[in-house]
C-alpha positions in Angstrom: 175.7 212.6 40.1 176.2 215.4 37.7 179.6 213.4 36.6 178.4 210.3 36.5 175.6 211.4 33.8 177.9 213.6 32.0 180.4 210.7 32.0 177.5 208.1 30.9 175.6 210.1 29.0 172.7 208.7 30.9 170.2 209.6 33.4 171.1 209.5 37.1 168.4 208.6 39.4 169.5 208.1 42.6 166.5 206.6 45.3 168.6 207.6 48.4 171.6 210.2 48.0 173.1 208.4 51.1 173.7 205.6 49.7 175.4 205.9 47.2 179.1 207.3 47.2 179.4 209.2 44.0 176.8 212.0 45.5 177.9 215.3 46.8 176.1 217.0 48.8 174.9 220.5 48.3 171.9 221.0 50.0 171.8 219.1 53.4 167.9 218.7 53.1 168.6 216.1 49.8 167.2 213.0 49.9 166.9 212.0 46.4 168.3 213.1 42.7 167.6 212.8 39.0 170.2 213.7 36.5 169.5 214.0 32.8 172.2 214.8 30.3 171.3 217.6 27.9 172.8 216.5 23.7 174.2 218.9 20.9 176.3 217.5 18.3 176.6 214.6 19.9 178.0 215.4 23.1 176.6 215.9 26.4 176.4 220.2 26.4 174.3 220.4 29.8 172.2 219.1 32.6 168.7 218.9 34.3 169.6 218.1 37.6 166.6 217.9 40.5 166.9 217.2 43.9 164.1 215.5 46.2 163.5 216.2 49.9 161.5 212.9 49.5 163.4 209.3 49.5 162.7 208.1 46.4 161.4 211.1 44.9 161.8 210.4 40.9 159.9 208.0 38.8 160.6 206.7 35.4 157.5 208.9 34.3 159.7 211.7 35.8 162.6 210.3 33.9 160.8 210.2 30.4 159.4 214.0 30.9 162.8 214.9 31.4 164.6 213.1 29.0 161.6 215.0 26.3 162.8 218.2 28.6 166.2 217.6 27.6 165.5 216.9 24.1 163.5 220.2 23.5 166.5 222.3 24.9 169.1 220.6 23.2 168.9 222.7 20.0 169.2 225.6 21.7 172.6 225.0 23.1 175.4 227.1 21.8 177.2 225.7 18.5 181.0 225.5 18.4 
């Protein structure tokens, strides 16, 4: 999933891990993900990247926090 939002440059929210075919696994107790691409300079520089032991674990709300999460640490990222 970490690809897929780096790739997109969008968040990843994935209900059921085993479902879908771009997951891979790390932890076996995963149910569910959110991926949230972290921005400097226009590219994607980093990730927030939470797993869920819960099906469906991630809401929009969740998304939205996140997304501010991102935006907050994006300045701090290390300039080229």
């Amino acid at each position: 999933m970490c690809g897929a939002a780096a790739q997109s440059g969008k968040t990843e929210i994935v209900g059921d891990v085993t479902k879908d075919p771009r997951y891979l696994a790390c932890f076996a107790g995963t149910k569910s993900e959110i991926v949230v691409p972290i921005f400097a300079d226009g590219r994607v520089v980093g990730e927030i990247d939470i797993d869920g032991t819960e099906l469906n674990a991630f809401t929009r709300e969740d998304q939205a926090f996140l997304e501010d999460v991102a935006a907050l640490l994006a300045p701090l990222a290390p300039r080229r």
